[in-house]
C-alpha positions as CSV (number, residue, x, y, z in Angstrom):
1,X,68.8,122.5,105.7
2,X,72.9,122.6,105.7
3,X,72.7,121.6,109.2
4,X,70.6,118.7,108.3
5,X,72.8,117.5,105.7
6,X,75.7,117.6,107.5
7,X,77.0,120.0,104.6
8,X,80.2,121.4,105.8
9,X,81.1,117.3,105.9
10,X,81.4,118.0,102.2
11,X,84.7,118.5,102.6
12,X,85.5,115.0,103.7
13,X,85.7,113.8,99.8
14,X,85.0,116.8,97.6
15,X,88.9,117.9,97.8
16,X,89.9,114.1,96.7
17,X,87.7,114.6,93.6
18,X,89.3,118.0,92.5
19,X,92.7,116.0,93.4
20,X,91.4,113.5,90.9
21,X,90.2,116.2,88.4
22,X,93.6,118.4,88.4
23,X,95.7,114.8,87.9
24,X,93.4,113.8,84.9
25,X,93.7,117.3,83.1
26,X,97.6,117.5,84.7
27,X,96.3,121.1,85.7
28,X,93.2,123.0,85.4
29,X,90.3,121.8,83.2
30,X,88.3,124.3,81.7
31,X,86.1,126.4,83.8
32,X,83.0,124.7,82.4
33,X,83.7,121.1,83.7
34,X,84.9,122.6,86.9
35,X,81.4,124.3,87.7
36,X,80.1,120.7,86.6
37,X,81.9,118.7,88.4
38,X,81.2,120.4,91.7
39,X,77.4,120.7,91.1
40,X,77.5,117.3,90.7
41,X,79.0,116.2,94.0
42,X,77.4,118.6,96.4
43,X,74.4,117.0,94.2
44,X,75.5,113.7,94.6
45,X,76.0,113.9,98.5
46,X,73.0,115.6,99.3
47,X,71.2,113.0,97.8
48,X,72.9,110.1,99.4
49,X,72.6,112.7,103.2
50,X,69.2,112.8,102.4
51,X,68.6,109.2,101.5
52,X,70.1,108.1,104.3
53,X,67.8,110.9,107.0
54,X,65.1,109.3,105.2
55,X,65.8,105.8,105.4
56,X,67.0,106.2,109.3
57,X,64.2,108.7,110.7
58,X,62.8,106.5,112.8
59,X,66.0,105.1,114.1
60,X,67.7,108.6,114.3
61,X,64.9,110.4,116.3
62,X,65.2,107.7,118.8
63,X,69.4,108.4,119.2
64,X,70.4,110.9,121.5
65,X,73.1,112.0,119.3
66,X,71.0,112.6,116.2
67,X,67.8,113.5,117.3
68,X,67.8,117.0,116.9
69,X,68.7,116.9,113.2
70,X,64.9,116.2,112.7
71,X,63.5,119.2,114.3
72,X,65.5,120.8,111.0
73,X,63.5,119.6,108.3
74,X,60.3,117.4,107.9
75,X,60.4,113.9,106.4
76,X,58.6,115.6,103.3
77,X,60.8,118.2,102.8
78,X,63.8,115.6,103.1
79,X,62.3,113.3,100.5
80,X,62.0,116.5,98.2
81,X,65.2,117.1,98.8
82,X,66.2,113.4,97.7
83,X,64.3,113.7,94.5
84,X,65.3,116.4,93.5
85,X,69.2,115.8,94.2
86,X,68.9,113.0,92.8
87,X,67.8,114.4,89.3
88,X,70.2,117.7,89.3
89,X,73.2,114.6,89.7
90,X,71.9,113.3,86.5
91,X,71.0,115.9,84.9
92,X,74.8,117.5,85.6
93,X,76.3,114.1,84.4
94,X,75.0,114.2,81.3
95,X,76.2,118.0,81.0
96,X,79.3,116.3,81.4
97,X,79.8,113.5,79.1
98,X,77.6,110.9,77.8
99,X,79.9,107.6,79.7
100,X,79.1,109.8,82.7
101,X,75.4,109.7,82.3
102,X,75.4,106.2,81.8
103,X,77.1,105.9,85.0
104,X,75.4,108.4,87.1
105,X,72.3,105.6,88.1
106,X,75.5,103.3,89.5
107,X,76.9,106.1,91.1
108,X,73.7,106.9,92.7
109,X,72.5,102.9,93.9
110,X,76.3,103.2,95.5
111,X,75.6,105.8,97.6
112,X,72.4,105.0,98.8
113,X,73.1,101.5,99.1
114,X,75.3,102.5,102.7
115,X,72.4,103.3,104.2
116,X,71.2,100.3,105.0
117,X,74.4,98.5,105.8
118,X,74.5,98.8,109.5
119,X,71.3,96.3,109.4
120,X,73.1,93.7,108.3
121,X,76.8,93.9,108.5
122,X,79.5,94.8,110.7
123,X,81.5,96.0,107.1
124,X,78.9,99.3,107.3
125,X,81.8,101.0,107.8
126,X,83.9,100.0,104.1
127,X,80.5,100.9,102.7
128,X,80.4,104.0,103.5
129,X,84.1,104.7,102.2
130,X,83.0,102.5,98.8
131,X,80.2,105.7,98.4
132,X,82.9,108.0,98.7
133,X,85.5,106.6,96.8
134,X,82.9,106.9,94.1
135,X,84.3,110.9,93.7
136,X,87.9,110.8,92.2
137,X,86.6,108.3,90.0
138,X,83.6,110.0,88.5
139,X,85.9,113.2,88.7
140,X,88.3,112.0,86.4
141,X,86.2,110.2,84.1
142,X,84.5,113.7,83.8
143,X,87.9,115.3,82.6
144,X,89.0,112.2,80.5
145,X,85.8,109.9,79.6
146,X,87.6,107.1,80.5
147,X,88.6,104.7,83.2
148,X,92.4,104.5,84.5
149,X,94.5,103.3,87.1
150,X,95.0,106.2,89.3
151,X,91.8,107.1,90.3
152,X,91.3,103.6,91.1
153,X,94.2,104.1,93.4
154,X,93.0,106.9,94.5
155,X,89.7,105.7,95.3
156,X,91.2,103.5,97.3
157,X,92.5,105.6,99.5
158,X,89.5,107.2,100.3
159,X,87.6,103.6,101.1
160,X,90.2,103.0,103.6
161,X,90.4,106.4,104.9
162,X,86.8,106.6,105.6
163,X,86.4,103.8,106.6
164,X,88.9,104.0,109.5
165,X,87.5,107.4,110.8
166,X,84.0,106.1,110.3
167,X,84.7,103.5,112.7
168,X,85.9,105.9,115.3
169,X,83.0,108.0,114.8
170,X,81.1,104.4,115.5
171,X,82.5,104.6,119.3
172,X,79.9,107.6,120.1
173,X,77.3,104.9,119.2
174,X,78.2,101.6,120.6
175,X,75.7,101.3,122.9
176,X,72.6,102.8,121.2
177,X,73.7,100.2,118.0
178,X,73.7,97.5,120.6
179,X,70.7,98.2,122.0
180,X,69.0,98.7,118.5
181,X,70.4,95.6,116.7
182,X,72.4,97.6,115.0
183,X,75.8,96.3,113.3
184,X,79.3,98.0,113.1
185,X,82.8,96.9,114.1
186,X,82.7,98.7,117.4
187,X,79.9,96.5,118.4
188,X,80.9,93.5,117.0
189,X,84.5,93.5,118.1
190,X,84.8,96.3,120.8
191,X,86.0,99.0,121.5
192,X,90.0,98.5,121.9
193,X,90.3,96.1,118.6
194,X,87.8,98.4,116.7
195,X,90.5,101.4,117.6
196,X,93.4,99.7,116.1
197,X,91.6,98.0,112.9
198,X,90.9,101.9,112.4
199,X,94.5,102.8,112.9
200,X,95.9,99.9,110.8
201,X,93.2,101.4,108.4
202,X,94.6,104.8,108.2
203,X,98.1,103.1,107.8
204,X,97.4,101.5,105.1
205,X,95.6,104.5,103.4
206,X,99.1,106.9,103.7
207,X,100.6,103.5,102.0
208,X,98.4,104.0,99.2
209,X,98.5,107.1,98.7
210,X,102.1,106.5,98.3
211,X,101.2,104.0,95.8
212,X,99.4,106.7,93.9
213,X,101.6,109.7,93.6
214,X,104.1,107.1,91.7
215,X,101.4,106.2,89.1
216,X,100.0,109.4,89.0
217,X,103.7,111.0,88.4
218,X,103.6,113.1,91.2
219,X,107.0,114.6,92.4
220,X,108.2,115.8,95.8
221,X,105.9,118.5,96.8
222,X,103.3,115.7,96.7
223,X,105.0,113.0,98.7
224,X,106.2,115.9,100.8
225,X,103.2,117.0,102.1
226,X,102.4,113.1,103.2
227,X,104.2,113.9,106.3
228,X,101.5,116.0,107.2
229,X,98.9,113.1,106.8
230,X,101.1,110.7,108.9
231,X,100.9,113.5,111.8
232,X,97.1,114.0,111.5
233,X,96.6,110.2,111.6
234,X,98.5,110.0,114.9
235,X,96.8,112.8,116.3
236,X,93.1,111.4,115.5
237,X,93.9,107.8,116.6
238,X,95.5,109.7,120.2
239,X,92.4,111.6,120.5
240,X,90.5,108.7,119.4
241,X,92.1,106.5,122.2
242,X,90.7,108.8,125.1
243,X,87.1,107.5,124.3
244,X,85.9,111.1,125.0
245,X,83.0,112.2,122.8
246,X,84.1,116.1,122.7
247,X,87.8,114.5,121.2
248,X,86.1,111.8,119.0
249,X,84.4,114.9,117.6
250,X,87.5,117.2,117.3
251,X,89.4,114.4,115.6
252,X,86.7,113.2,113.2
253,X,86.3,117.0,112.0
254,X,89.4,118.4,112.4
255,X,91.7,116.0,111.3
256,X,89.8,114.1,108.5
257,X,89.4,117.8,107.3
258,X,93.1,118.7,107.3
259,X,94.0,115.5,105.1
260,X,92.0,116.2,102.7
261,X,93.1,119.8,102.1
262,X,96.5,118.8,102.2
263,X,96.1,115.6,99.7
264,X,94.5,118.6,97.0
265,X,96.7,121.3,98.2
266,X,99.6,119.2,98.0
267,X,98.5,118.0,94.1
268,X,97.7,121.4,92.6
269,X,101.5,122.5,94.2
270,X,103.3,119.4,92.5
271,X,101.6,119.9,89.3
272,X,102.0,123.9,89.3
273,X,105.8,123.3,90.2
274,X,106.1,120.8,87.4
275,X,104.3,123.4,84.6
276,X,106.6,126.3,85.8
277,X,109.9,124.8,86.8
């Protein structure tokens, strides 16, 4: 079932969300909201996986690439799975705090609502990083009950972020999305301008997450460690580059991975060096 839920892609935007949680409480949050906060975003994005297996079975089975995630789990078991998802996230939220609960059905219509993107516009891509910028957010309204600018910021980064590495990930696809009508930017602009909207993406993300270590109050351990980001984003968008699917595969992983271990990493440092020294 992990396997079908692409679960170890969890770390993709669950490290951006305890970024967001650790800058909202400037620390740790008590144990409690921690264990709440994670329920509900493994919750939250094995709903939206399973939403989107649902939604896509027929078109997945017929992919090469994704065919053999449905010899993993029947289309029964995967709507169970939705459902049930589905109801822990809300039922976690309003563990959490009542502006939470009242929040949770958005949160949810967000997620899902990528799904069907790619049958209408070539912006699938922005979609997909609008359902995971959805994290810091609802991570710090869980620690403060209240909206603010630097998740916002935050957020931000992750909608461009994804979206750039989406994109790339769109390249192993651009044929079978032609064939099937499907849209992305990879199709729609090919393969050479896709690559370089991605990169300017990814640019642009490192520039805002700039942007949000100044309002968050960050110091130099944080902006530090940004370095690292700007050398993983040119080693995905050279991997990228050689159109090979074994290196679109390594880059998308292993690289998306690293930033956002570094972005948390780099945020519980700052703010432990700022307590103690």
């Amino acid at each position: 079932m992990l396997r079908f839920i692409r679960f170890s892609h969890t770390i993709f935007a669950l490290p951006f969300a305890i970024a967001s949680m650790l800058v909202a409480a400037r620390g740790l949050p008590p144990a409690r909201l921690i264990g709440w906060i994670l329920v509900a975003m493994v919750a939250a994005r094995t709903a939206a996986m399973a939403f989107n297996r649902v939604v896509d079975w027929e078109i997945d089975q017929r992919n090469p690439r994704t065919a053999e995630r449905h010899r993993l789990l029947s289309r029964s078991a995967a709507i169970a799975l939705l459902v049930t998802s589905a109801i822990a996230f809300v039922a976690v939220t309003a563990a959490i705090n009542e502006l939470c609960l009242w929040l949770s059905p958005v949160a949810l219509i967000i997620i899902f609502f990528y799904s069907v993107t790619k049958r209408f516009t070539a912006l699938s891509h922005f979609f997909l990083g609008l359902a995971l910028s959805v994290s810091p957010v609802g991570a710090w309204l869980a620690v403060r009950g209240e909206f603010a600018f630097p998740p916002l910021v935050l957020a931000l980064a992750v909608l461009l972020w994804v979206a750039g590495f989406d994109i790339i990930y769109a390249t192993l696809d651009r044929e079978f999305d032609a064939a099937e009508g499907l849209r992305s930017m990879v199709v729609s602009l090919g393969l050479a301008r896709s690559l370089h909207l991605a990169e300017l993406l990814h640019w642009s993300m490192l520039a805002v997450l700039i942007i949000f270590g100044i309002v968050a109050q960050l110091g130099a351990v944080y902006f530090g460690s940004l370095v690292l980001v700007a050398a993983a984003i040119v080693f995905e968008h050279r991997s990228a580059k050689r159109l090979d699917p074994v290196a679109v595969n390594q880059a998308f992983f292993s690289s998306n991975a690293f930033v956002s271990v570094v972005i948390v990493a780099a945020v519980a440092a700052d703010l432990a060096c700022a307590r103690f020294f």
